[in-house]
C-alpha positions as CSV (number, residue, x, y, z in Angstrom):
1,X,0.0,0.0,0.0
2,X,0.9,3.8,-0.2
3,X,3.3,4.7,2.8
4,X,3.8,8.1,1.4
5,X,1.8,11.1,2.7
6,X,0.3,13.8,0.1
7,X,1.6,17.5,1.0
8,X,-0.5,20.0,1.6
9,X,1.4,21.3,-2.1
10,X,-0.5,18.4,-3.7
11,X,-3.6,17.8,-2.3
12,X,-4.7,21.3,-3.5
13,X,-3.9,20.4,-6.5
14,X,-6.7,17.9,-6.7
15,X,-5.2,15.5,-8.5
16,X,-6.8,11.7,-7.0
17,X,-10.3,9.8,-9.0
18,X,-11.7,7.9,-7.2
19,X,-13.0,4.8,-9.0
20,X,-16.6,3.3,-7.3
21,X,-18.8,0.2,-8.1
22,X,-21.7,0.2,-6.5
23,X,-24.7,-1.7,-5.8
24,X,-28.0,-0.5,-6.8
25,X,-29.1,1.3,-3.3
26,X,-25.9,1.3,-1.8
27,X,-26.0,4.1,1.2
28,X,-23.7,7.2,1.1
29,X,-22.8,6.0,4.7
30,X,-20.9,2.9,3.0
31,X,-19.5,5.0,0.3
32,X,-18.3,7.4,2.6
33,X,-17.4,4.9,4.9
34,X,-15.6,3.0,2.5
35,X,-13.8,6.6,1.1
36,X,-12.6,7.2,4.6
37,X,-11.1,4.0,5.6
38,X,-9.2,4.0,2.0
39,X,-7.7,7.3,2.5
40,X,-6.9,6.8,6.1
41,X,-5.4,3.0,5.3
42,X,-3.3,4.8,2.5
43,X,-2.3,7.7,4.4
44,X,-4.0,9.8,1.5
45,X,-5.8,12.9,2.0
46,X,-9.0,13.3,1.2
47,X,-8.7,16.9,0.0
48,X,-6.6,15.9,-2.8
49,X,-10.0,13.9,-4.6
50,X,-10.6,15.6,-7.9
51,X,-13.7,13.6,-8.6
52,X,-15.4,10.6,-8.9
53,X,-15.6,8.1,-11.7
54,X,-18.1,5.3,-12.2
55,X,-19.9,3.7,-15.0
56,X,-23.0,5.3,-16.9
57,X,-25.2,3.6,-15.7
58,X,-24.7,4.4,-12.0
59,X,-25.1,8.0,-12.8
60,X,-28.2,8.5,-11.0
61,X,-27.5,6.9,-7.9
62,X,-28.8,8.6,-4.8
63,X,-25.9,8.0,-3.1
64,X,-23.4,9.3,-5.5
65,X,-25.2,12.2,-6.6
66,X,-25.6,13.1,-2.6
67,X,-21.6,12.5,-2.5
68,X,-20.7,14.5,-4.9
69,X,-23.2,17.3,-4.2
70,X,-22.0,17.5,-0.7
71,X,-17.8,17.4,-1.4
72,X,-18.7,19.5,-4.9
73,X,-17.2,17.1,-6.7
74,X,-17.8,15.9,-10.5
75,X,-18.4,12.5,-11.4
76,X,-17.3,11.2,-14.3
77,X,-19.6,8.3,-16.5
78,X,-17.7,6.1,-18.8
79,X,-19.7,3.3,-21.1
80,X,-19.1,-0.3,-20.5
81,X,-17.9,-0.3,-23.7
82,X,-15.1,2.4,-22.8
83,X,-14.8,0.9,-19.8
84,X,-14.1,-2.7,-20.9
85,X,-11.3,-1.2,-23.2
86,X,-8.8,-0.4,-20.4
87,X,-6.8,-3.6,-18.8
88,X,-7.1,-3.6,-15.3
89,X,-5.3,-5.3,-12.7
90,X,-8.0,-7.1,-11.3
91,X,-10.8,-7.9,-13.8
92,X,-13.8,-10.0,-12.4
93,X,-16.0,-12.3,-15.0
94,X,-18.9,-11.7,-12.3
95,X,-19.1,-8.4,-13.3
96,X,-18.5,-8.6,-16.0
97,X,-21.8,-10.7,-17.1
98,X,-23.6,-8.0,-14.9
99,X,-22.8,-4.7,-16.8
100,X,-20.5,-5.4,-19.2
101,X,-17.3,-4.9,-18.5
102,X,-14.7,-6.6,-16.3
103,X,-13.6,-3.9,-14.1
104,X,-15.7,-0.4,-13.2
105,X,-14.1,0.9,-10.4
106,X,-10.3,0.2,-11.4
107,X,-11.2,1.2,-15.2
108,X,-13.2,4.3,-14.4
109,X,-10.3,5.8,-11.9
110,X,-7.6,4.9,-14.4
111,X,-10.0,6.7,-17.2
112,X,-11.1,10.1,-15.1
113,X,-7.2,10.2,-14.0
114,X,-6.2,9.9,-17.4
115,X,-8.5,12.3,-19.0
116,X,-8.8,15.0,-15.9
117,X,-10.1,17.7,-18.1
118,X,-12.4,16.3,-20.1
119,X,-16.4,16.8,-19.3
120,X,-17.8,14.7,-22.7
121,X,-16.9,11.2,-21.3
122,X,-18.7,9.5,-23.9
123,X,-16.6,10.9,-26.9
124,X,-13.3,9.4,-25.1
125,X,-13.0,6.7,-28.1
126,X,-10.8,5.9,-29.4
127,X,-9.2,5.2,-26.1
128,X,-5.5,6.5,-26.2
129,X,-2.7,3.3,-27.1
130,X,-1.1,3.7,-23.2
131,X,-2.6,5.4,-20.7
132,X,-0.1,7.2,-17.9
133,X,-1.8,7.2,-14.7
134,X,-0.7,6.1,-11.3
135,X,-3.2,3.4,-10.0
136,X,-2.6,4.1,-6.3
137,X,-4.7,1.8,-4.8
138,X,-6.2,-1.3,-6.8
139,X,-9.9,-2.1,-6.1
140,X,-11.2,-2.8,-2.5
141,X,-14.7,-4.4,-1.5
142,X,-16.2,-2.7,1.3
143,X,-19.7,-4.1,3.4
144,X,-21.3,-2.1,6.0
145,X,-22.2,-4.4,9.2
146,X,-26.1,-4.7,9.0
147,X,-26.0,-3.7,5.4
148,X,-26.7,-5.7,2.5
149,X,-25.1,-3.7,0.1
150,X,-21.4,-3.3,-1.2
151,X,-19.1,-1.0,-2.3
152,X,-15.6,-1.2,-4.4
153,X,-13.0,1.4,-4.6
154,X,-10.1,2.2,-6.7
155,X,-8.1,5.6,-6.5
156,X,-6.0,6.7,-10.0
157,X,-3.7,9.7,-10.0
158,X,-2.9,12.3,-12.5
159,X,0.3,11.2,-13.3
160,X,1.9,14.6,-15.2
161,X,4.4,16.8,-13.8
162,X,3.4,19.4,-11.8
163,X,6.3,20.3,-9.4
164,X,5.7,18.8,-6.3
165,X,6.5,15.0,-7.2
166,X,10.2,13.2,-7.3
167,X,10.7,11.6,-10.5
168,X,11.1,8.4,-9.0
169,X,8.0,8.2,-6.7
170,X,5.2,8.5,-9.7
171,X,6.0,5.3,-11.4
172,X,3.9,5.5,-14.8
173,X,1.8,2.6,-14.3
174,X,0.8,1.5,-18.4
175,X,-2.5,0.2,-18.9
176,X,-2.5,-1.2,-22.6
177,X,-5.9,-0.6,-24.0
178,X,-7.7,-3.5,-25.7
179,X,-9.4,-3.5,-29.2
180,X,-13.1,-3.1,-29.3
């Protein structure tokens, strides 16, 4: 896991996605729950989120339209199609014969990190040949005691030089894109 700590230089700088998977009526308490023990695990800081990044057809979740209305954070929708073109480190066949795609919370962070400025998501094809992105922290399950429901996680980072990294401790992580 990430030992590092994010300076107060960089978390203004905003540069961490946050990939989530979600269950249909997951509760903001387990996303936010599941947010805070990441970041605290991973010695990250919260402030440094740029966004959120799931698949499209999550985009009207309750619970992640409350999230990012209450941090006034964007969320970024990617297709399962788009989403299913990025090689992930930890694909599951289970989801992918429920939306899909192999991976939405690993692919979406890597995606949103890789494309931080750009609002039209669903014009992102052709995806690029490599992406550079820093996949900080691979996809985690979370399950709220008493809850039903689940969460998964996966943070990306921006991976271009700004001025406040070492050379050496942004490795450029390259996720080869499949063909459609």
């Amino acid at each position: 896991m990430v030992k590092e700590k994010i300076s107060e230089q960089q978390w203004q700088l905003r540069d961490l996605w946050v990939g989530i998977g979600c269950q249909s009526g997951s509760s903001l308490q387990l996303i936010e729950t599941a947010i805070e023990q990441v970041f605290k695990y991973n010695q990250l800081d919260r402030r440094a989120i740029a966004g959120f990044a799931t698949i499209n057809t999550k985009a009207s979740e309750v619970a992640l339209v409350e999230l990012c209305r209450l941090r006034n954070l964007p969320i970024k929708t990617f297709t399962a199609e788009i989403l299913s073109t990025v090689s992930v480190p930890n694909p599951a066949k289970i989801i992918e014969a429920q939306v899909g795609t192999p991976s939405v919370a690993e692919a979406a962070a890597i995606l949103a990190a890789s494309h931080p400025n750009s609002s039209n998501c669903s014009k992102l094809l052709p995806v690029p040949a490599k992406l550079k992105v820093r996949l900080l922290i691979p996809k985690q399950i979370f399950r709220l005691h008493g809850q039903l429901k689940a969460v998964t996680l996966a943070v990306a980072q921006e991976c271009e030089d700004k001025g406040y990294l070492h050379p050496l401790s942004c490795i450029h992580l390259t996720y080869l894109t499949k063909p459609l």
